[in-house]
N, C-alpha and C positions, 0 to 999 in steps of 0.2 A: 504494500500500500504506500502512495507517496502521502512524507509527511504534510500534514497542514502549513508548517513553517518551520523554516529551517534558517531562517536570518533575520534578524533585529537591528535596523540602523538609527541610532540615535541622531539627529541635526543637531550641530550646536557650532560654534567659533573655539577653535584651541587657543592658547595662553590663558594664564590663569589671572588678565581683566578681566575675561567673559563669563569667567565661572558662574558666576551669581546673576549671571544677567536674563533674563524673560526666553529671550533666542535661545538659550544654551538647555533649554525643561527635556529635549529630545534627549539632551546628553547626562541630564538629571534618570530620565528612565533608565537607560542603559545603565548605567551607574549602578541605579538601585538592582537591576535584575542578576548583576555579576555580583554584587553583593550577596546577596540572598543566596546565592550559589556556591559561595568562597572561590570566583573568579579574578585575576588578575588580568588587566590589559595590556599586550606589548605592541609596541609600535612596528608596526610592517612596512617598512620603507617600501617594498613594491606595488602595495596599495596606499603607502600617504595615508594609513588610517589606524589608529590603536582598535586591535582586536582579541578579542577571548572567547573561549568556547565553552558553553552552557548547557546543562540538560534540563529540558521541561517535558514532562509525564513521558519520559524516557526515548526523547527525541534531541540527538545532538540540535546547539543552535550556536551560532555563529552571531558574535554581540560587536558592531562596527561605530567606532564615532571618528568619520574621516576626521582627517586633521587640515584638509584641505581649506577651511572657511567656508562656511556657510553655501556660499554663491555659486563655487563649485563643489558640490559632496557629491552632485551623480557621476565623475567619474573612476572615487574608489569604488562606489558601493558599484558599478558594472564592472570595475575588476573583480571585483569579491566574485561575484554571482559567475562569471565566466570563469573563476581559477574555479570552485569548486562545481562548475557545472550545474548552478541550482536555477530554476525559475522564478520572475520576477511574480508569479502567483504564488510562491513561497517567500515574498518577501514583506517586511513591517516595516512601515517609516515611520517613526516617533518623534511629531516636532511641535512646537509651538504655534497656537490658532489665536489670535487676535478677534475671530468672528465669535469666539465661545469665553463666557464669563469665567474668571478661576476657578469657579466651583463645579466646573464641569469637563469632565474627557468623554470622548467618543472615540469608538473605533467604525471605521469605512472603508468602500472598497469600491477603489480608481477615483476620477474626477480629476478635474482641472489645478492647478496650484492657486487660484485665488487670491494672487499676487506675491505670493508665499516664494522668494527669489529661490532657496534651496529645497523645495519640493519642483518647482521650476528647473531648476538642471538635472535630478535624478528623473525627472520624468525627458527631459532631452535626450538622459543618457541609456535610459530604461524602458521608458512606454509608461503611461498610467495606471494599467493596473496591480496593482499593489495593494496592500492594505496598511490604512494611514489610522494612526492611533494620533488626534487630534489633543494635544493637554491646551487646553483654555488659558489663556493668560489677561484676556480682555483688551477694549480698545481705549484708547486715549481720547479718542471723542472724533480725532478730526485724522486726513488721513495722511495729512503732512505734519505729524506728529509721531508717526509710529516707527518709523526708524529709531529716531532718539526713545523712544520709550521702551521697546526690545529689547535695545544696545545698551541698558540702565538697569541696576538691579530692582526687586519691585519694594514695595513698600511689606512691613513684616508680614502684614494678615493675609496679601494676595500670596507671597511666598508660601504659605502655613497651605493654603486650600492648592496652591500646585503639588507641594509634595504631598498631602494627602489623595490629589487623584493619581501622582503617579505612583501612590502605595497599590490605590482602588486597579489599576491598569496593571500592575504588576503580579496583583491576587490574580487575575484573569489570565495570564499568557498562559499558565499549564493547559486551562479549559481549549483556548485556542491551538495550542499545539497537540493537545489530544482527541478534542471534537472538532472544529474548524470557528470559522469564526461565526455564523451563527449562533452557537451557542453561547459564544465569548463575549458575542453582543447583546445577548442577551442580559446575560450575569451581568457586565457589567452597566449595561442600560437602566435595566429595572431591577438589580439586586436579588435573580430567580438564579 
């Protein structure tokens, strides 16, 4: 049977000004899932990306946060998926949504980037279909603001409700990796 998911790419900016910042919530997932694992990440100079390898309900996974910046991440994550041969229907993209409040993630499957620049080049360098685990960071109101507000870290209480959805997102990947995501959206849609 082929797995549901076999690759986890987190978005974010490396150096550690970004660390904290709204952009970087993709690279806050990954983080947390290697965690939860006792995964370490090494940097793979032929992919420009720190990677580690993961099991969720007994399914290797491959956990990527290019190091490329933001703007270009779709060309580690097509190297990942072409060195090991996987489809971009087995892939997760975990980034930051400006369209959804902090107090909310979603996960989805394909769609447009939505002005989103680094779900914009992995879909250049990949195709859309994919499944995109949205974490909420909310908008700044106006849309020539949201660069500067990304690239900022956020204020403590919207920080507290991101990492709690990417606790909420993270309880979910085994369901997804062992039923699909269906059910993964469920659970974590409406908490069944």
């Amino acid at each position: 049977m082929t797995p549901y998911l076999t690759i986890v790419a987190g978005l974010g900016n490396p150096e550690d000004r970004y660390a904290n910042t709204l952009h970087n919530a993709g690279f806050w997932f990954a983080d947390e899932l290697a965690q939860r694992d006792g995964a370490q990440f090494k940097y793979e100079k032929r992919f420009d990306a720190d990677v580690c390898k993961i099991k969720l309900a007994g399914t290797d996974v491959w956990l990527i946060k290019p190091q490329s910046y933001m703007n270009n991440s779709g060309g580690p994550i097509r190297g990942i998926l072409d060195y090991y041969r996987q489809s971009t229907a087995q892939l997760l993209i975990a980034h930051d949504e400006i369209d959804l409040p902090p107090a909310t993630v979603r996960l989805k499957l394909g769609g447009g980037h939505g002005g989103h620049n680094g779900l914009r080049d992995v879909i250049r360098h990949c195709g859309a279909d994919f499944i995109r685990l949205r974490i909420g960071v909310g908008h700044p109101g106006h849309k020539d603001e949201v660069t500067d507000y990304v690239l900022k870290r956020a204020p403590r209480d919207v920080e507290s409700a991101i990492l709690r959805n990417v606790d909420e997102a993270a309880d979910v990947m085994p369901v997804l990796a062992g039923k699909g995501l269906n059910a993964a959206m469920k659970k974590l849609h409406t908490g069944e």
